[in-house]
N, C-alpha and C positions, 0 to 999 in steps of 0.2 A: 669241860668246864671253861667260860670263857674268862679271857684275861680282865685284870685290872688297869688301869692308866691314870697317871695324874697329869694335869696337861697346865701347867705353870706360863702364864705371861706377866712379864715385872718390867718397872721403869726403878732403879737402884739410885736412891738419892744417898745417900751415905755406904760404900765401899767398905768403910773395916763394918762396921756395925754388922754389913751383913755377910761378911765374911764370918763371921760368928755364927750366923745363923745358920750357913752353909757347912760350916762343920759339925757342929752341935745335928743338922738335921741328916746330913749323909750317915751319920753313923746310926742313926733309929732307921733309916729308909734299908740300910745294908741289913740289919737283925730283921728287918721281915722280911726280906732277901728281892727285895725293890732291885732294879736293872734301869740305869739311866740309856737313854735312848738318843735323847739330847738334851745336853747342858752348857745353855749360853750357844757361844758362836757366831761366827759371820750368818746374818738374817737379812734378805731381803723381804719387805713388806711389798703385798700387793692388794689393791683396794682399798684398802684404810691402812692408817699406820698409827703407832701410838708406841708401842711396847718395845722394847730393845733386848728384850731377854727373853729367852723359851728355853722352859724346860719339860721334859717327856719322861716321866718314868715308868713302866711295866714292873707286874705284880703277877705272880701265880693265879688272882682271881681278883673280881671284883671287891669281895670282901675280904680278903687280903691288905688290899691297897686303901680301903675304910677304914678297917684295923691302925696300920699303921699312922692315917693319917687321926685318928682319931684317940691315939697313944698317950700318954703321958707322957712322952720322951717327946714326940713331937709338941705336943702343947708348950711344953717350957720351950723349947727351940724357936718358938713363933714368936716369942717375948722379944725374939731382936728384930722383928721383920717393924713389928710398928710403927718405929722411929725411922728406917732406912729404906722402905720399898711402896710402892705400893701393885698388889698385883690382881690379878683372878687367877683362882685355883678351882677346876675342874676334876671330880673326879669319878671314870667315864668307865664303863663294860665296853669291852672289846665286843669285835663282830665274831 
């Protein structure tokens, strides 16, 4: 079975707001049993730049990682991203 991934790039205009969002959503990404891969961190941009944040999560499968993102628990947790981020969220089958 191949893997799941979410593949997160965000520009974070309000800090606490989405610091909210970032608790509220780790704890729904951990009960589907999501593994971050990478969160935030020193990024260098090559060829285009825009984003300041990546994040990577791995899922037991594709549809795992749908699941979760398509949860009820993550729905309400997005409720803080509106006002404080704006990002694209990918989310991708492993090879």
């Amino acid at each position: 079975m191949k893997k799941g991934y979410w593949v997160v790039r965000a520009n974070i205009s309000d800090k606490y707001e989405y610091s909210k969002y970032i608790e509220l959503a780790s704890k729904v990404i951990q009960k589907y049993d999501g593994k971050f891969l990478v969160r935030g961190g020193s990024q260098i941009e090559f060829e285009k730049d825009g984003f300041e944040r990546t994040v990577v999560v791995e899922f037991a499968s594709h549809q795992q990682a749908l699941n979760c993102y398509e949860s009820k628990g993550y729905q309400s947790a997005l409720d803080y991203v509106k006002n404080s981020a704006v990002r694209y969220v990918s989310v991708v089958e492993g090879y």
